[in-house]
PABA-780401 format. One record per residue (C-alpha): x negated, y, z. Coordinates in steps of 0.2 Angstrom, whole numbers, padded with zeros to 4 digits, always signed. Each point is the difference from the previous one (the first is absolute). Layout:
<atoms>
XYZ
...
</atoms>
This chain:
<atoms>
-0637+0453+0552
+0009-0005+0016
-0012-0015+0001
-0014+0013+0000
+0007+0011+0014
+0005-0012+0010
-0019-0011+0001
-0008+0018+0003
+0012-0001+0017
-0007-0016+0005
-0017+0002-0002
+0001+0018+0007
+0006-0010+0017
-0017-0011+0001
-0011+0012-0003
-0010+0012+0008
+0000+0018-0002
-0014+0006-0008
-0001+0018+0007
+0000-0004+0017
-0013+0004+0015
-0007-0020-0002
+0001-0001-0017
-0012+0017-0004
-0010+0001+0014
+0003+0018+0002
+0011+0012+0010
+0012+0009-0011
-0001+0015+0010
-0019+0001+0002
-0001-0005-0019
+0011+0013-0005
-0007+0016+0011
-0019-0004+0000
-0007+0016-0006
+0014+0009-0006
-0003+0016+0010
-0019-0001-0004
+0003-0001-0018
+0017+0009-0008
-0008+0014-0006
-0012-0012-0010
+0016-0008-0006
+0009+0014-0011
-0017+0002-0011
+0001-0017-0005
+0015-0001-0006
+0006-0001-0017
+0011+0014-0009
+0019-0002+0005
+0008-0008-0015
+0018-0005-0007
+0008-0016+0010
+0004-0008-0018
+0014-0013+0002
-0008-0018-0010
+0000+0002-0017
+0005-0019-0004
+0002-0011+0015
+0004-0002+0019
-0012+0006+0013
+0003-0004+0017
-0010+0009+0014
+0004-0010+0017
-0006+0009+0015
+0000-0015+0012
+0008-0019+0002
-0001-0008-0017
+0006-0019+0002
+0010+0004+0015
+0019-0002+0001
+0002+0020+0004
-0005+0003-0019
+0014-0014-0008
+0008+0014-0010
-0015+0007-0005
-0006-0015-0008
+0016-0005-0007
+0003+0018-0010
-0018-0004-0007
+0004-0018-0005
+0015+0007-0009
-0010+0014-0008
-0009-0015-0009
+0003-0003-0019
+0001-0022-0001
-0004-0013+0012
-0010+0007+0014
-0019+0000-0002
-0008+0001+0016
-0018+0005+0006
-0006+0004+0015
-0020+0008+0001
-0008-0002+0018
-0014+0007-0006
+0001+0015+0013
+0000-0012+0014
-0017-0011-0004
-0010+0011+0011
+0009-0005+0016
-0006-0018-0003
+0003-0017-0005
+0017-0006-0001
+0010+0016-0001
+0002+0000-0020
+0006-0017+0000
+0012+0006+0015
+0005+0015-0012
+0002-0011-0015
+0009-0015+0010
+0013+0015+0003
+0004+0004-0019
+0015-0008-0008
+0001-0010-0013
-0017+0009-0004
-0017-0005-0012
-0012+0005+0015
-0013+0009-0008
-0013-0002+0011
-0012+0016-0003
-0011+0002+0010
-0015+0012-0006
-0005+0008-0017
-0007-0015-0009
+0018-0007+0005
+0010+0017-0008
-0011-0001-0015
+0003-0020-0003
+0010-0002-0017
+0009-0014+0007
+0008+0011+0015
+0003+0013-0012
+0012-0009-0011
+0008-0005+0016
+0006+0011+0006
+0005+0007-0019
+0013-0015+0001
+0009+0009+0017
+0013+0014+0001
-0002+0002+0018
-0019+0006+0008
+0001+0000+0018
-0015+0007+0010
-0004-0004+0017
-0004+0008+0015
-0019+0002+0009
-0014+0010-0008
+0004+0016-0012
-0016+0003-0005
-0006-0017-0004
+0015-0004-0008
-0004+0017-0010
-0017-0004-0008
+0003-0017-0002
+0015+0002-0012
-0005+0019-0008
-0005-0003-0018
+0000-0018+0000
+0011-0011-0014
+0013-0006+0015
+0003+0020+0004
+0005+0001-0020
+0010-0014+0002
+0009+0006+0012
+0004+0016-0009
+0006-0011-0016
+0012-0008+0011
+0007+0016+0008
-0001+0006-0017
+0011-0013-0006
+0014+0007+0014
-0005-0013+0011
-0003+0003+0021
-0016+0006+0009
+0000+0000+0019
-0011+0005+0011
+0003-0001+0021
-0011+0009+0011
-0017-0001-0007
+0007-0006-0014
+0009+0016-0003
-0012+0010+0004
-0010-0003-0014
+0014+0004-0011
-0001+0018-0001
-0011+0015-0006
-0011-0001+0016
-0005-0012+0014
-0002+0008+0016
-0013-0009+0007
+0002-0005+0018
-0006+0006+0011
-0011+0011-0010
+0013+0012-0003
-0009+0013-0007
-0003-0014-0013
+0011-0002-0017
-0005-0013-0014
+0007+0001-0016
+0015-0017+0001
+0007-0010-0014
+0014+0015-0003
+0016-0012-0004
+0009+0013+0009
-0008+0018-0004
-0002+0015+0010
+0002-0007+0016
-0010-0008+0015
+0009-0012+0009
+0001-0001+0020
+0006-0019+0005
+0008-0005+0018
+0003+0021+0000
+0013-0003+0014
-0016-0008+0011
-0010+0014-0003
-0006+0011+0015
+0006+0017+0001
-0019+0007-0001
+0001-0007-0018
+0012+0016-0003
-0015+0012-0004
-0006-0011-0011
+0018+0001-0010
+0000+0018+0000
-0018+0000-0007
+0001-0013-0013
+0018+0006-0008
-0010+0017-0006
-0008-0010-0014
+0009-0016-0001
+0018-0007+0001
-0001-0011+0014
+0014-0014+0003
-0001-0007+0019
+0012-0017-0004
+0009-0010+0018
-0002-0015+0003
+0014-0012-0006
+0002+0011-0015
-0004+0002-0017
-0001+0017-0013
+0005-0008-0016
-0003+0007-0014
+0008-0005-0020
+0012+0008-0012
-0008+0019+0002
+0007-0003+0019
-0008+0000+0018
+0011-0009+0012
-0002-0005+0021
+0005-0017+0003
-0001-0011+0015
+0002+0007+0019
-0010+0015+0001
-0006+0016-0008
-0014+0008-0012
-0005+0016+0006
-0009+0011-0013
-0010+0012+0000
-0004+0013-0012
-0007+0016-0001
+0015+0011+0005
+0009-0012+0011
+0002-0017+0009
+0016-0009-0005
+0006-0017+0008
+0012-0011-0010
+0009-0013+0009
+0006-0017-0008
+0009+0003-0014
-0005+0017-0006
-0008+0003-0018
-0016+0009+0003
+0000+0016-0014
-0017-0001-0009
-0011+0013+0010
-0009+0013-0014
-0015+0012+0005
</atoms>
């Protein structure tokens, strides 16, 4: 388990972050506000109904807002190594980073430890038998930065997705950062189209999930106060994680989740258990 934490520090140190400026090409900021104004009131109607933020049933969902692989988020990934049942299992999917071109999923899958890359990279990959039993023999799923929405409809309804679930069934771990936990929830917000919502793999139900929420420009606040009318929405720090296992949800790492329901916005700081949020 030590071994585990202490190579993720290492490779952490020789490798570039993937959510900077150079590595997507786009200004957070510009990203983030383009056409928020034009389109909030667009955003409410497409929202799903607000529904209960049901702890995980069976295993250990971890919903990381920013900074996987970096040495900020060591206690983060230790408390998930731990939460394992045998010898650690580990796979990393970069398959939300194939549309920023070639090179960065080997990147992603150079930087999982002690790992069985699974190297998916499209439908016809999520729907191959041989991937899917794979990724049957892990108790740890990690998913990547980069692209929501691709990584979206390439795993929805696919043998690897059901997988997956078999092994989070099983109580094992299924992480997500950034773009990765995104796709967890109820909802994907689809950025920037915020008036925009798809229907997401719902690991963690009843919630939309906001990455790198402490990078997020204050004109993304109307946006907050319209989209917590019909949805739970859980904006996650960077450096941090909302765990969820045991019927609990729980801050860990160096920042806060803020959420946002109907009645009220609520940040919990590391540390604090987060009350399942009902209608």
């Amino acid at each position: 388990m030590l071994y585990v934490a202490a190579v993720m520090v290492v490779l952490r140190e020789h490798e570039l972050h993937p959510y900077s400026p150079h590595h997507s090409g786009v200004d957070k900021a510009t990203f983030l506000t383009h056409t928020m104004g034009e389109h909030k009131r667009h955003f409410c109607k497409s929202m799903p109904a607000e529904a209960h933020m049901a702890p995980p049933a069976h295993g250990t969902i971890a919903l990381v807002g920013a900074g996987e692989y970096l040495p900020t988020m060591l206690s983060v990934d230790k408390l998930l190594v731990e939460r394992m049942s045998g010898p650690p299992r580990v796979v990393v999917l970069p398959t939300a980073s194939v549309p920023d071109g070639a090179g960065v999923p080997e990147r992603w899958a150079r930087m999982g430890v002690a790992v069985e890359p699974v190297m998916l990279f499209d439908r016809s990959d999520a729907d191959d038998p041989q991937m899917a039993a794979q990724l049957a023999t892990a108790n740890f799923v990690y998913f990547s930065g980069g692209k929501p929405r691709y990584l979206l409809e390439t795993l929805q309804g696919t043998a690897c997705w059901q997988a997956i679930l078999n092994v989070f069934a099983a109580g094992g771990v299924v992480a997500g950062c950034s773009a990765g936990a995104m796709v967890l929830g109820a909802a994907l917000l689809d950025f920037p189209r915020t008036w925009r919502t798809l229907p997401a793999l719902g690991l963690a139900p009843g919630i939309a999930i906001i990455p790198h929420f402490d990078e997020i420009p204050s004109l993304l606040t109307p946006i907050m106060a319209a989209a917590r009318r019909s949805i739970t929405v859980v904006g996650i720090d960077g450096s941090t994680a909302l765990v969820g296992s045991n019927g609990q949800w729980s801050v860990q790492g160096k920042g806060a989740v803020t959420v946002f329901t109907s009645k009220q916005k609520t940040r919990y700081p590391a540390g604090d258990e987060v009350p399942v949020l009902a209608t």
